[in-house]
C-alpha positions as CSV (number, residue, x, y, z in Angstrom):
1,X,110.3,86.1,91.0
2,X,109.1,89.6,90.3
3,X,105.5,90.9,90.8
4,X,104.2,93.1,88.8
5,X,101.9,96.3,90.4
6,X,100.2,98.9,89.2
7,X,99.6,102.4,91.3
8,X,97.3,104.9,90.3
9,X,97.6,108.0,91.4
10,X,96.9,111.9,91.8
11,X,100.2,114.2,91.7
12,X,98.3,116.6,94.0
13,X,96.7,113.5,97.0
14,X,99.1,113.8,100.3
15,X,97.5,110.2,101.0
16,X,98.6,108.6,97.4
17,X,102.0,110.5,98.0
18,X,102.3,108.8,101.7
19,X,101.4,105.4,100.4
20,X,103.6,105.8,97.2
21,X,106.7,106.3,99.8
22,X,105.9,102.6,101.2
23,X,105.4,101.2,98.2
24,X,109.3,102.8,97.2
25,X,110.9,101.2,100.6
26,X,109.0,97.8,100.0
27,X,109.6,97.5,96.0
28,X,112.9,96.4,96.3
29,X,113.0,94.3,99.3
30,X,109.8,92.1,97.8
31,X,111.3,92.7,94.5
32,X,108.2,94.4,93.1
33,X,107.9,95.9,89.2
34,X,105.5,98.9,89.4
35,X,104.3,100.6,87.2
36,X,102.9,104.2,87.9
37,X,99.2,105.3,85.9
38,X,98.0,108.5,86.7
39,X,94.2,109.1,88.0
40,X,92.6,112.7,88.8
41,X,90.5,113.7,91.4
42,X,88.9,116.4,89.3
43,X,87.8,113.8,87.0
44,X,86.6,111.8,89.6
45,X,84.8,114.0,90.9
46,X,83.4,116.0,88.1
47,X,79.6,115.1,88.8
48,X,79.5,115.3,92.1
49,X,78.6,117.9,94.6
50,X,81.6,119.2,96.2
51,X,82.5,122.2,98.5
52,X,83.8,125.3,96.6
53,X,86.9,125.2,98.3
54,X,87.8,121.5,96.9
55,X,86.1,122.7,93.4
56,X,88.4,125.8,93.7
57,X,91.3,122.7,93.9
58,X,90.9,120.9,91.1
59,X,92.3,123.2,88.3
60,X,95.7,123.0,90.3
61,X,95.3,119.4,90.9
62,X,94.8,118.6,87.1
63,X,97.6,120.6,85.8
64,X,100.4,118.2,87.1
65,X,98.3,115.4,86.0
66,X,98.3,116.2,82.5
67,X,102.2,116.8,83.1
68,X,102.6,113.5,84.8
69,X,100.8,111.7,81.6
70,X,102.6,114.0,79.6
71,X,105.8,112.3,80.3
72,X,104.3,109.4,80.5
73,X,103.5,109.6,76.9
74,X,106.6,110.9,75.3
75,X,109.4,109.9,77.7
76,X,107.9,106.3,79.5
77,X,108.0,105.1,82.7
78,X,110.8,105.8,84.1
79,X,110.0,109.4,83.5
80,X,106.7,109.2,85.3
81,X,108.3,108.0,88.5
82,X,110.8,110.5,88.3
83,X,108.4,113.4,88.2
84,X,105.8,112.3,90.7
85,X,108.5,112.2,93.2
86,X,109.6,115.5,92.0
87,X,106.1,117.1,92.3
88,X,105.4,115.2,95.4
89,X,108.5,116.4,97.0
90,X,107.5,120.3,96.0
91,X,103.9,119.7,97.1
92,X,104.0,117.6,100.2
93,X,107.7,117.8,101.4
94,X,107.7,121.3,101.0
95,X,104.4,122.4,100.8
96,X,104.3,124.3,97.8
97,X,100.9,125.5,96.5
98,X,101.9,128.0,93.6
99,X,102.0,125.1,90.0
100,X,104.1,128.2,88.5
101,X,107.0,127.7,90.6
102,X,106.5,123.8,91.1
103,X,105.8,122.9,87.8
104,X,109.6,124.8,86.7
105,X,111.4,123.2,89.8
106,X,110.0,119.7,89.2
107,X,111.1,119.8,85.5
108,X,114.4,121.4,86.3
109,X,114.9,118.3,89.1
110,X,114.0,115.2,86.2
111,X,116.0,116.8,83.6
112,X,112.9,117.6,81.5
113,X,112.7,121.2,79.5
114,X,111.3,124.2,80.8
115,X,109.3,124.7,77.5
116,X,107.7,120.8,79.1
117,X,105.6,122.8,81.1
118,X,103.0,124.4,78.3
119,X,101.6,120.3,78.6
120,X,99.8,121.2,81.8
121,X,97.5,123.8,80.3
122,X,97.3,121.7,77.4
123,X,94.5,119.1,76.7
124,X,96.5,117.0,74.3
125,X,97.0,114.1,76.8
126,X,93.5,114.3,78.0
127,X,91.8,110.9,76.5
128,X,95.2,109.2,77.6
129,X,95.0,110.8,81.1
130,X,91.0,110.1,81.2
131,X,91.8,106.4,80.1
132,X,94.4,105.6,82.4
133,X,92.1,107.2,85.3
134,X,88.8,105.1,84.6
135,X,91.1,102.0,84.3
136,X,92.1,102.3,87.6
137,X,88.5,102.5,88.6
138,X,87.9,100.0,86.2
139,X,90.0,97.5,88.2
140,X,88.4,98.7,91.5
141,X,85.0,99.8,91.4
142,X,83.2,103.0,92.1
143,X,83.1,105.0,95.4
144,X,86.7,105.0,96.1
145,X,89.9,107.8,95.5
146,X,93.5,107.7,94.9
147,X,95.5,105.7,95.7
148,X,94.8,102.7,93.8
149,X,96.8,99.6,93.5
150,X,96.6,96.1,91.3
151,X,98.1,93.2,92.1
152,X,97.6,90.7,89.1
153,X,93.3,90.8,88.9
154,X,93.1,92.0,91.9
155,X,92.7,96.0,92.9
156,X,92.1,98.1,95.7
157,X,91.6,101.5,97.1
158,X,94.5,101.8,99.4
159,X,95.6,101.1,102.2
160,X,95.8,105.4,103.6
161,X,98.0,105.4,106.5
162,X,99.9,108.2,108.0
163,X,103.0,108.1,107.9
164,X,104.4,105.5,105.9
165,X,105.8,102.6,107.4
166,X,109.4,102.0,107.1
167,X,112.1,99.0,107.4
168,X,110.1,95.6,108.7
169,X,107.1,97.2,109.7
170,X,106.5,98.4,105.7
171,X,107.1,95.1,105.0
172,X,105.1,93.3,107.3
173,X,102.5,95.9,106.0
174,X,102.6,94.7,102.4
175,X,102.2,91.1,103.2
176,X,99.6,91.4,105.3
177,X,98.1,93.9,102.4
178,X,99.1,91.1,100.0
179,X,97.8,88.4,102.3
180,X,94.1,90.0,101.9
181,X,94.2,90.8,98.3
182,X,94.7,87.0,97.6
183,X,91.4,86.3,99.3
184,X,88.2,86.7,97.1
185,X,86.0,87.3,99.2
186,X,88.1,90.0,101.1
187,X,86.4,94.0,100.3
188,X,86.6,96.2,103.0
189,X,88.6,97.2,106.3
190,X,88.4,101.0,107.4
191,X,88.8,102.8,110.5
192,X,88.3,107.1,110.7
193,X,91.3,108.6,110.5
194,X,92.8,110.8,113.3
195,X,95.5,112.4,111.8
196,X,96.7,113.9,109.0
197,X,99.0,112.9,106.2
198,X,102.4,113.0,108.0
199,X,105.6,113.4,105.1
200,X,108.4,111.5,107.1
201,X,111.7,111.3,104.8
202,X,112.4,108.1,104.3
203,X,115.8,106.5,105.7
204,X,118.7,105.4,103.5
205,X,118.9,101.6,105.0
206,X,117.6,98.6,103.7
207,X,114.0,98.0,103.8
208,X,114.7,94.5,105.8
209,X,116.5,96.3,108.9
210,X,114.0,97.2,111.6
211,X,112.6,100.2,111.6
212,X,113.6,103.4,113.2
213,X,112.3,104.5,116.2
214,X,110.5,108.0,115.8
215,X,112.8,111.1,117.5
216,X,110.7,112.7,120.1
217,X,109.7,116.8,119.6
């Protein structure tokens, strides 16, 4: 049997990009059909009182979300996936911070046209984008970021980890994810974080062989 996910994210969020990886390693293993909706910070936090370094953000950050609903809209699916992992691996993997030599790599890595890349000035896909976003915080409620994930009727912000799990341990994760979700009553479990987002490459085995230890520095 298949179950069916949903994953909202933001293009530009190194926390939805580390949790996107697990849910990758675990989608075939627990045979998992997700499909990937886009959310925005900058929309999410367009009333709200923000420093002028994250306001100074959000331009950037919404430029490869209208290019990831872009694709979404005229190529599907398949297409979104594609380009998120392109982005992400520009952004995150390789910290890039420049859109105008992301934005031309990414397309060039999917297969997409370089003319592609006028949609993420462009405001055409906004009420899509905007749609897709508030649905996710539809699903989930208010006071809560990207990532978001649905399971069936059930959504949550989440889970932020660093780094992503690999092998038994991300699938041990999911369950136990999976395990909470089923429960009703179940809202909340949070801890501060102490580190930051760390981008490990994921490993080329199968998600059910143990997972590799770390190399030390």
């Amino acid at each position: 049997m298949t179950d069916s996910i949903e994953f909202w994210f933001d293009p530009s969020c190194p926390w939805a990009w580390v949790t996107s990886r697990w849910v990758d390693e675990v989608a075939d293993a627990r045979r998992l059909d997700v499909t990937w909706n886009v959310m925005s910070l900058a929309v999410l936090n367009e009333d709200k009182e923000v420093s002028d370094e994250y306001q100074a953000f959000f331009p950037r950050a919404l430029k490869y979300t209208r290019l990831v609903q872009a694709a979404q809209e005229l190529h599907g699916q398949e297409s979104v996936k594609a380009l998120y992992g392109a982005l992400g691996a520009l952004i995150h993997l390789g910290g890039q911070t420049d859109p105008d030599a992301v934005i031309p790599a990414a397309l060039a890595e999917v297969g997409l046209p370089a003319s592609f890349a006028a949609h993420a000035d462009s405001d055409e896909f906004d009420v899509a984008m905007r749609l897709s976003h508030f649905e996710g915080i539809r699903r989930v409620g208010h006071d809560v970021g990207t990532p978001i994930i649905a399971v069936g009727d059930v959504a949550f912000f989440g889970p932020v980890m660093s780094p992503a799990p690999t092998g038994a341990q991300a699938l041990a994760l999911w369950d136990g994810v999976m395990a909470a979700a089923a429960f009703d009553g179940f809202f909340e479990l949070k801890r501060s974080r102490t580190r930051e987002p760390i981008f490990a490459p994921l490993p080329t085995g199968p998600a059910d062989q143990p997972a590799a230890q770390p190399a030390a520095d």
